[in-house]
C-alpha positions as CSV (number, residue, x, y, z in Angstrom):
1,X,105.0,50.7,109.0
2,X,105.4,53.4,111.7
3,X,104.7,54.0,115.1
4,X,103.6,57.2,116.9
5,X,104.7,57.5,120.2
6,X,104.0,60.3,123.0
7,X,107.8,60.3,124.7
8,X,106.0,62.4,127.7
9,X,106.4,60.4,130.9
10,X,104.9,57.9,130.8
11,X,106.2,57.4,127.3
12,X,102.5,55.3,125.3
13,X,101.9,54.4,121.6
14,X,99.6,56.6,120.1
15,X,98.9,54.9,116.6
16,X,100.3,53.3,113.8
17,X,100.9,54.9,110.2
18,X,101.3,52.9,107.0
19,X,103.5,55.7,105.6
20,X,105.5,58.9,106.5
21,X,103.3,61.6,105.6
22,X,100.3,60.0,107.8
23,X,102.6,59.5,110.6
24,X,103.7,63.2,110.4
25,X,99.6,64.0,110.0
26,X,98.8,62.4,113.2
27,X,101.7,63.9,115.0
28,X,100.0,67.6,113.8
29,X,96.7,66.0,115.4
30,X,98.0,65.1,118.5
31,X,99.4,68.7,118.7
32,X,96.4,70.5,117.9
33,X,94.7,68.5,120.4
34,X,96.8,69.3,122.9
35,X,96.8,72.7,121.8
36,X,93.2,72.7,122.1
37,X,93.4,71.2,125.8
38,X,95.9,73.8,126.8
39,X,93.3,76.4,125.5
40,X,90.3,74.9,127.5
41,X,92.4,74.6,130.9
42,X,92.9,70.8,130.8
43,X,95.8,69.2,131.8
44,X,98.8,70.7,132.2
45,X,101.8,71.2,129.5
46,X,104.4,71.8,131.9
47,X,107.3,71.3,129.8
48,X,105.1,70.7,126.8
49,X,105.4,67.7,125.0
50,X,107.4,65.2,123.0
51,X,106.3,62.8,120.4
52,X,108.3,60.3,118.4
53,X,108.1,58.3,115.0
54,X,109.8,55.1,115.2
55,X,110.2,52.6,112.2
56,X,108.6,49.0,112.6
57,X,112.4,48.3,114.8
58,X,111.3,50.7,117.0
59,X,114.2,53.1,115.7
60,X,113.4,56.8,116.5
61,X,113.2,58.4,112.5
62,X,112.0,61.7,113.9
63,X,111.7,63.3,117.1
64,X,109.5,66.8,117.9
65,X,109.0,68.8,121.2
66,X,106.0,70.8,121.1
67,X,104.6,73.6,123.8
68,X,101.4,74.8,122.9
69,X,100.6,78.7,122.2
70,X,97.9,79.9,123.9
71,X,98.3,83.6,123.1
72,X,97.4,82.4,119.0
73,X,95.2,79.9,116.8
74,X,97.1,76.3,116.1
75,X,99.4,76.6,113.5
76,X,100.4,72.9,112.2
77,X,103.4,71.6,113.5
78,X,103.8,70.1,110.0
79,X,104.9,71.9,107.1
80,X,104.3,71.5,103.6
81,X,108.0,70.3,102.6
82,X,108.0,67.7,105.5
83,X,104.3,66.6,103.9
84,X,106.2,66.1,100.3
85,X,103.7,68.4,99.1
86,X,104.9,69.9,95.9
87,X,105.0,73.8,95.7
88,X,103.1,73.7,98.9
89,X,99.7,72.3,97.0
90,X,98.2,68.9,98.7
């Protein structure tokens, strides 16, 4: 089991994964959305944000910084080799 967690202040749980690879999926959906809010005006990134996947003993396994890009389309925070997708095919 893992936990998602938005670090931002005030640090909040986002969700729960049963595996790596969906943590790391909801991670890249929390960053499109807030790419998508940065886009539309809402909110305010400031100094972007930080998300966290901790293991069920709340142990930090991965951590990730992300400022959204207004200037371009979302492009996943996620790549294939973190996915364990082999030769980049799901």
């Amino acid at each position: 089991m893992f936990e998602i967690w938005e670090t931002s202040e005030p640090a909040r749980l986002i969700s729960d994964a049963g595996s790596l690879k969906v943590a790391l999926e909801k991670v890249d959906t929390m960053c499109r959305l807030r790419h998508d809010q940065a886009v539309a005006h809402v909110g305010e990134a400031g100094d972007g944000y930080h998300f966290e996947i901790r293991d069920h003993d709340g142990r930090a396994l991965a951590r990730l910084s992300y400022v959204p890009d207004t200037s371009r389309a979302y492009q996943s925070v996620v790549v294939d080799e973190m996915r364990g997708d082999e030769d980049g095919v799901p």
